[in-house]
C-alpha positions in Angstrom: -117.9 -198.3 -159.5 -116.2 -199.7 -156.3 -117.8 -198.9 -152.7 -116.0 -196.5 -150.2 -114.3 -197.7 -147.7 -116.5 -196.0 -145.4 -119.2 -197.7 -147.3 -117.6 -200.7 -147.5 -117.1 -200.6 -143.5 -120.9 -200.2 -142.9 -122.0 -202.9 -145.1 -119.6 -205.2 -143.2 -120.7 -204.3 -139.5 -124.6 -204.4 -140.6 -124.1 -208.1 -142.2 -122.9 -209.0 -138.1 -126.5 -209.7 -136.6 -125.8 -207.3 -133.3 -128.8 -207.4 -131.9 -128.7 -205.7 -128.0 -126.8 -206.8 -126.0 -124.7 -209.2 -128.7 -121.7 -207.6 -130.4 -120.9 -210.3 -132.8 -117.7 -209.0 -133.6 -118.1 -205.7 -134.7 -115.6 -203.8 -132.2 -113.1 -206.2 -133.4 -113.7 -205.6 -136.6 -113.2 -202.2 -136.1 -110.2 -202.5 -133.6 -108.7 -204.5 -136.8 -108.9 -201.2 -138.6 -107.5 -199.0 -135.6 -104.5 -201.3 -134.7 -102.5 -200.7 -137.3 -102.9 -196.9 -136.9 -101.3 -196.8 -133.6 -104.1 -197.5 -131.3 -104.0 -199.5 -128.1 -107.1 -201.4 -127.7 -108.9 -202.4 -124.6 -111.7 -204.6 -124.1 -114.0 -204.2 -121.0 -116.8 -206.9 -120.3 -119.4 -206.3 -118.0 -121.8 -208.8 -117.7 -123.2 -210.0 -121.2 -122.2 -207.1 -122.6 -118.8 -205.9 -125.4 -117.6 -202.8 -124.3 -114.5 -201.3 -126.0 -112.0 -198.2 -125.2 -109.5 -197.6 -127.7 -107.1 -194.4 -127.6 -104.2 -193.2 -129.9 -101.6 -191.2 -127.9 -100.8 -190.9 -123.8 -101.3 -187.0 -123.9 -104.3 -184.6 -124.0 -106.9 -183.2 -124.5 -108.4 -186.2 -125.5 -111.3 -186.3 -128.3 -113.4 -189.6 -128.0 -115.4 -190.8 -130.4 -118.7 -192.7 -129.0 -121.2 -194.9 -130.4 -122.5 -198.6 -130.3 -122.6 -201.8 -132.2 -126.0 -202.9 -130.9 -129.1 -202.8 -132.7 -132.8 -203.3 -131.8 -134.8 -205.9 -132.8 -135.9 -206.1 -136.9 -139.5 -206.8 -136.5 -140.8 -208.8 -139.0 -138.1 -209.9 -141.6 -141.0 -210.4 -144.6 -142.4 -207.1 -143.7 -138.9 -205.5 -145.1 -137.5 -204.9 -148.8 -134.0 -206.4 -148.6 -133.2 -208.4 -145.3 -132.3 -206.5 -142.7 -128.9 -208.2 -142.4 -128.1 -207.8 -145.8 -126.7 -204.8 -146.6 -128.2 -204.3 -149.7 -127.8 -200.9 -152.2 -130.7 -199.6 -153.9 -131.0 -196.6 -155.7 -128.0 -195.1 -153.6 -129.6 -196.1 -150.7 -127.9 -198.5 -148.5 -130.5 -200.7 -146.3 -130.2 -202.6 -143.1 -130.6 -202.7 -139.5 -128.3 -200.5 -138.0 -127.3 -198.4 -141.7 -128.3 -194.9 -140.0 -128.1 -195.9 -136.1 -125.4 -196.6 -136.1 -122.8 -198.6 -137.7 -123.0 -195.9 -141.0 -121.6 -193.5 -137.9 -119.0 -196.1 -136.5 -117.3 -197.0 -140.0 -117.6 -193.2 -140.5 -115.3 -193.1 -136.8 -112.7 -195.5 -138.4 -112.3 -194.4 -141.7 -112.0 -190.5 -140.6 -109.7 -191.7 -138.0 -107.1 -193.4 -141.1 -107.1 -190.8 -142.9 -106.4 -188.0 -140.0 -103.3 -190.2 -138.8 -101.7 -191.0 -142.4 -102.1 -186.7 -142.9 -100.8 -186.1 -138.9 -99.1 -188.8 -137.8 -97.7 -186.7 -134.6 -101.4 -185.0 -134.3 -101.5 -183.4 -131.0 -102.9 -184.8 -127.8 -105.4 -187.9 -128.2 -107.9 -190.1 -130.1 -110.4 -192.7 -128.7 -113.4 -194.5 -129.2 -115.4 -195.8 -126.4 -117.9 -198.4 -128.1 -120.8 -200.3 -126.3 -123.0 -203.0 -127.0 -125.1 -202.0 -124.6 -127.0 -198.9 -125.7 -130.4 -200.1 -127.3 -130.9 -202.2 -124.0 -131.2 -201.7 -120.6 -127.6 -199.6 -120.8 -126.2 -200.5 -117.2 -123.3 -202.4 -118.7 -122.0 -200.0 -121.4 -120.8 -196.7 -121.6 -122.0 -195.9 -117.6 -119.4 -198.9 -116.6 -116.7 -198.0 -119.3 -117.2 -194.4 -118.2 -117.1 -195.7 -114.5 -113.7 -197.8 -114.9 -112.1 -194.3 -117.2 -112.6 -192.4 -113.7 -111.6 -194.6 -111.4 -107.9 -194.8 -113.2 -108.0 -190.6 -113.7 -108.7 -191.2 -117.8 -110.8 -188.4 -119.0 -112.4 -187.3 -122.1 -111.9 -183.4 -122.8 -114.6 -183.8 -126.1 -117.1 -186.4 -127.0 -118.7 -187.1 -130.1 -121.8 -189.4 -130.4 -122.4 -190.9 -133.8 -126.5 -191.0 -133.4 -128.5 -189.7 -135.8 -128.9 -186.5 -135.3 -129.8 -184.9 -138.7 -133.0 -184.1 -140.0 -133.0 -183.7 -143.7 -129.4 -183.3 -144.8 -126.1 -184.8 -143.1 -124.8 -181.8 -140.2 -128.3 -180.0 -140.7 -128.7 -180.6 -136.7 -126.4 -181.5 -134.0 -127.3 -182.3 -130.6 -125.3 -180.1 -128.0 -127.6 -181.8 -124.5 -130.3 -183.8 -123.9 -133.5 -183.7 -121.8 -133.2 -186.1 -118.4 -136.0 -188.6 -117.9 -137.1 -189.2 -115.1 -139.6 -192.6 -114.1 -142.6 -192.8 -111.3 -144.3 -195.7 -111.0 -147.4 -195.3 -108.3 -149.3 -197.6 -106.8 -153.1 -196.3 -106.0 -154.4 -198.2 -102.4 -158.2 -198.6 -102.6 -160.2 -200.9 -100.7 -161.2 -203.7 -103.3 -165.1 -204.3 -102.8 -168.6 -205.3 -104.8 -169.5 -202.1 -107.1 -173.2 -202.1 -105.5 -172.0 -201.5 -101.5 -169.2 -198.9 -102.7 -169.4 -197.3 -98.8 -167.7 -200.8 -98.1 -164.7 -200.1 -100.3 -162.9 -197.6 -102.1 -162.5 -196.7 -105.4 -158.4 -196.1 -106.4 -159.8 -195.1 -109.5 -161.5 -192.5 -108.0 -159.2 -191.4 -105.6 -156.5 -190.6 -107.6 -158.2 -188.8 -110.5 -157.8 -185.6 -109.2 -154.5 -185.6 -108.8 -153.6 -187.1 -112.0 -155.9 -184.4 -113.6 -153.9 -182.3 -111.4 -150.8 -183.5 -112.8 -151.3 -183.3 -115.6 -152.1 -179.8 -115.5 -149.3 -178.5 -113.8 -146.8 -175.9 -115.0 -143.6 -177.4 -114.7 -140.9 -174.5 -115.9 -141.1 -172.4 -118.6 -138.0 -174.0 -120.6 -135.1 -171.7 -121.0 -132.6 -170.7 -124.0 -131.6 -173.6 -125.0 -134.4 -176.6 -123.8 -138.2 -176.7 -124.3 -140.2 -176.8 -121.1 -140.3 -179.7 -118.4 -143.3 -182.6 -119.9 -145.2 -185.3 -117.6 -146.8 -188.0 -119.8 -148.5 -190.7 -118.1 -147.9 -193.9 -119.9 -149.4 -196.6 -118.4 -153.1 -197.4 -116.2 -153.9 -200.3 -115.0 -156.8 -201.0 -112.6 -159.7 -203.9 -111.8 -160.7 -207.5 -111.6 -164.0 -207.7 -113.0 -166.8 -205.8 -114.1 -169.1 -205.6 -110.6 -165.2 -205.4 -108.9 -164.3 -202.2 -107.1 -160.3 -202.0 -107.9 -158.5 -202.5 -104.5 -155.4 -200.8 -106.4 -154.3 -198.9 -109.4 -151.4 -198.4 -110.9 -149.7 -195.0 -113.0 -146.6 -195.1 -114.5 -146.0 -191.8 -115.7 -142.5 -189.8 -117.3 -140.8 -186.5 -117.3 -139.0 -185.3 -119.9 -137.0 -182.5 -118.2 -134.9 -179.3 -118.6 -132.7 -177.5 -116.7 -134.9 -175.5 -115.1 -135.7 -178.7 -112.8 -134.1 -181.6 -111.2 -134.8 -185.2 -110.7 -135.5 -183.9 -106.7 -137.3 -180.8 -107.1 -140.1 -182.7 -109.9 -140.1 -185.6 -106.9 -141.2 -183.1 -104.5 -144.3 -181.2 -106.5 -145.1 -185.0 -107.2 -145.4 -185.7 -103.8 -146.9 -182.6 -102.9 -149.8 -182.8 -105.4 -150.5 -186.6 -104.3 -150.5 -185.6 -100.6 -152.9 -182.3 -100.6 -155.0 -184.8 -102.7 -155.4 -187.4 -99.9 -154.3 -190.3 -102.2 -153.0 -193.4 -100.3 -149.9 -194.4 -102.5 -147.0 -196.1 -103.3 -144.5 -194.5 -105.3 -141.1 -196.0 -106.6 -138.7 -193.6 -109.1 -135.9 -194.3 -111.8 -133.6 -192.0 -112.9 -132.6 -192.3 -116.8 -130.8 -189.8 -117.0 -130.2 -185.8 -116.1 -130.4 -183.3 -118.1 -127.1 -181.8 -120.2 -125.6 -179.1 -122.7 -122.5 -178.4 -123.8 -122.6 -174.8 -124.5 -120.7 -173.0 -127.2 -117.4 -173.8 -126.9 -114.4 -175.6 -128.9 -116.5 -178.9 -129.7 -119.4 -177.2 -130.6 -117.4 -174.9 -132.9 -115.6 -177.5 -134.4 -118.4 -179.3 -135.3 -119.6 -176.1 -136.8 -117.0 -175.5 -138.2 -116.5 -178.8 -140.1 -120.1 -179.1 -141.4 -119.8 -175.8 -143.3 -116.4 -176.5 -144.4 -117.4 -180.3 -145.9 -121.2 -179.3 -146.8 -121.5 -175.5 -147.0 -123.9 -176.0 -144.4 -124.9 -173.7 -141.3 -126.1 -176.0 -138.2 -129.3 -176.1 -135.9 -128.4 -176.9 -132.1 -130.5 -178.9 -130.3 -131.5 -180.7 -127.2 -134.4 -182.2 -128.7 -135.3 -186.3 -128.7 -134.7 -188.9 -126.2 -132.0 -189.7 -123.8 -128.2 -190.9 -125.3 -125.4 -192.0 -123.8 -124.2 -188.8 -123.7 -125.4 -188.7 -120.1 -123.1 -190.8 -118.5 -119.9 -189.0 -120.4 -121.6 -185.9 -119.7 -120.9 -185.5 -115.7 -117.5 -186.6 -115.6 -116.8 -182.7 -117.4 -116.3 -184.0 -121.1 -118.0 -181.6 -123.3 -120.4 -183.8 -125.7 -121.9 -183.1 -129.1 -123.7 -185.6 -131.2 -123.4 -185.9 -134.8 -124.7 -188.4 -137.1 -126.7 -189.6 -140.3 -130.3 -188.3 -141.2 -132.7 -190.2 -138.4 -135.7 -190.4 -140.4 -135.8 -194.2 -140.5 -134.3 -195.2 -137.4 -135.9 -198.3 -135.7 -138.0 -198.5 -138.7 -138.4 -201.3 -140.9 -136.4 -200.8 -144.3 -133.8 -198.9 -142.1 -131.5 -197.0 -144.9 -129.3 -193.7 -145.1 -127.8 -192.1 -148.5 -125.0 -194.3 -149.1 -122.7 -190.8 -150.3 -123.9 -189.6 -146.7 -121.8 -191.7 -144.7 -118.8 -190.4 -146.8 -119.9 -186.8 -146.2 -120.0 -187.6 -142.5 -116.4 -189.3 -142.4 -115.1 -186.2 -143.8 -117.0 -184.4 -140.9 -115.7 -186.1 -138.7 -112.0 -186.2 -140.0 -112.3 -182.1 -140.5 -113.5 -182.0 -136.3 -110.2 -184.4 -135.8 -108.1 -181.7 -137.4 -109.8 -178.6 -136.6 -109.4 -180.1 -132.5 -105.5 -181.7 -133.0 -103.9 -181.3 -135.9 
């Protein structure tokens, strides 16, 4: 029995090697598909990075598809079943880097989008995809700059669908109306570095500092609200020392919040500050900001995505604002509601990467029901 087109799609894009911030021809693959259906294809470089916009029609609203060709690194290639660049079927599993995050999502895009335009032709308003290489990596020369260049020109997105993998045990189970922002510190301790048997010549960072991390980490952020869990802080890296009968002359914390509405990137600066300061700790303290926190609340997306999953699966959805960041929050500010919608995610960054080869067909037919439930 002959693949899907769909299926077909995906196996192509995962044979291309893509790994961040390399492209290897995957958007032109796919802008090979859209072409011919009336789109008008532009590519934006930044950098080292592929970044594609491609719209059908001059009028809104406008529903963008969004997703990338980049994936991360396989790990060891003997440690997995079939190669990872193979594209191989197995028991009606497709495997491969990228199968489920998330070129089984971007053939899905293409093969929904030809089968909406053969059935509506003279569909209202607009179709685009806005496709990145850039979104496994360090993601300042993807979707932020695409995004960047769309609002400098006036170009906006009235609805956004991400093709991550947002499903949990069967295809539209979960869709992810916001995320959580993240939100970096990275401190530096100051100490006096000295011999550990004269500490009243020195002082000890290490100890220092202790009480407020402990502090820290105790603190009661927010309470969450309706539709995110409450604000987390999770140190992730210590560092301190140069020897055994050393006293550290500095340490350093690099620490995370995963954070809700409840907060902002300023307001979780400020307690920080505060709890360091009434502890006397001598510090340095830089901050990067992933990303702030979004939701798209009910509304026309979210109901269309609804909609579409229980008219292709039967299924009621879960939302959620669970996971970590997308690049939903670049599209996010500029007004654009966002939803993201994609395979099951269990293996996602995994070795033996795979998703249910008949899922990516469900998922085009998603997809193609959202395109008609939004413009036909």
């Amino acid at each position: 029995m002959p693949n899907s087109p769909t299926l077909d799609l995906a196996i192509d894009l995962i044979q291309r090697r893509s790994v961040t911030p390399d492209d290897e021809g995957c958007q032109a693959l796919m802008m090979s598909r859209l072409e011919p259906l009336g789109f008008i294809g532009e590519s934006m470089r930044f950098g080292d990075v592929d970044n594609l916009w491609a719209r059908r029609g001059k009028a809104g609203p406008v529903l963008a598809f969004a997703g990338h060709t980049d994936v991360v690194p396989t790990g060891p290639e003997n440690n997995w079943s079939h190669p990872p660049f193979e594209a191989a079927i197995r028991e009606g599993y497709l495997f491969g880097r990228g199968a489920a995050d998330m070129k089984g999502s971007l053939a899905a895009f293409v093969t929904a989008c030809e089968r909406f335009v053969a059935r509506h032709p003279d569909h209202k308003g607009s179709i685009a995809l806005l496709i990145t290489s850039d979104e496994e990596g360090p993601a300042h020369s993807g979707t932020v700059k695409v995004v960047e260049a769309l609002e400098a020109r006036n170009e906006k997105m009235d609805w956004c669908l991400i093709g991550e993998p947002s499903s949990t045990h069967h295809v539209g189970d979960v869709i992810k109306n916001g995320r959580r922002g993240s939100l970096h510190g990275y401190l530096t301790v100051k100490g006096i570095q000295g011999h550990v048997a004269y500490p009243h010549l020195a002082e000890n960072p290490v100890h220092t500092a202790a009480p407020a991390l402990t502090a820290l980490t105790s603190e009661h952020w927010d309470e969450g609200n309706t539709f995110f869990p409450a604000t987390t802080f999770q140190i992730t890296r210590v560092e301190a020392g140069t020897g055994s009968n050393v006293i550290p002359g500095e340490m350093l914390v690099h620490f995370n919040f995963r954070y809700c509405t409840e907060n902002t990137a300023d307001t979780l600066k400020a307690r920080v500050l505060d709890i360091l300061d009434n502890h006397g700790v001598k510090y340095d303290l830089q901050w990067h900001l992933s990303g702030e926190p979004f939701l798209t609340d009910r509304g026309a997306l979210v109901d269309a995505a609804q909609t579409a999953i229980k008219a292709v699966t039967g299924r009621d959805t879960e939302l959620s604002t669970s996971g970590g960041t997308s690049d939903g929050r670049f599209i996010a500010p500029t007004g654009a509601q966002v939803v993201e919608l994609g395979p099951i995610n269990a293996t996602i960054h995994k070795i033996d990467e795979c998703v249910k080869a008949e899922d990516l067909d469900t998922l085009s037919a998603i997809y193609e029901q959202m395109l008609a439930e939004l413009l036909a």
